[in-house]
Steps between C-alpha positions, in 0.01 A plus 500: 500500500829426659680742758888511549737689647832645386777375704561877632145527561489183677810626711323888535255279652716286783653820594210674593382233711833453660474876525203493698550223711824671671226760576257244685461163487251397300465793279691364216239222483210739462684675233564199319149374517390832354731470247333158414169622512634788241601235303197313465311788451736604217494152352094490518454834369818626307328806307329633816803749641604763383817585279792616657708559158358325218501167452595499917210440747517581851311339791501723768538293859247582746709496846889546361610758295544268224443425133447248325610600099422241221466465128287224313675344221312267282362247770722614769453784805904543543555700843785711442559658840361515857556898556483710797286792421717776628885379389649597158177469327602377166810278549284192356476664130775339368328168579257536214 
């Protein structure tokens, strides 16, 4: 199955890492290779996490307070937002 990225997730995503590479240098590296790994476990596994709000997934990140939220749409995992876990919770709804 195929795995893409909405253009604001995709930019959610280079923020974060810019984010945490002003806090130490290399950081936004290890956040982006989780958020890789997220991504291939999404795209091997799509119906193994849980819903957030259905038809939204979530992938919880293991070391960042990140999410990964996704729907699948016919042969396609579409990744609709790379959200921090404690800011404005729901802001990615209207992305559905």
């Amino acid at each position: 199955m195929q795995l893409i990225f909405l253009t604001l997730a995709r930019d959610e995503l280079a923020e974060a890492k810019r984010f945490y590479n002003r806090q130490q240098q290399g950081l936004g590296g290890s956040f982006q290779r989780e958020a890789q790994t997220a991504a291939r476990l999404i795209q091997e596994r799509p119906l193994a996490w849980q819903i957030e709000i259905d038809p939204v997934r979530r992938f919880i990140f293991d070391r960042f307070p990140y999410k990964m939220l996704y729907i699948i749409r016919a042969e396609r995992i579409v990744v609709i937002a790379v959200a921090h876990q404690h800011r404005q919770p729901d802001y990615w709804v209207d992305r559905v």
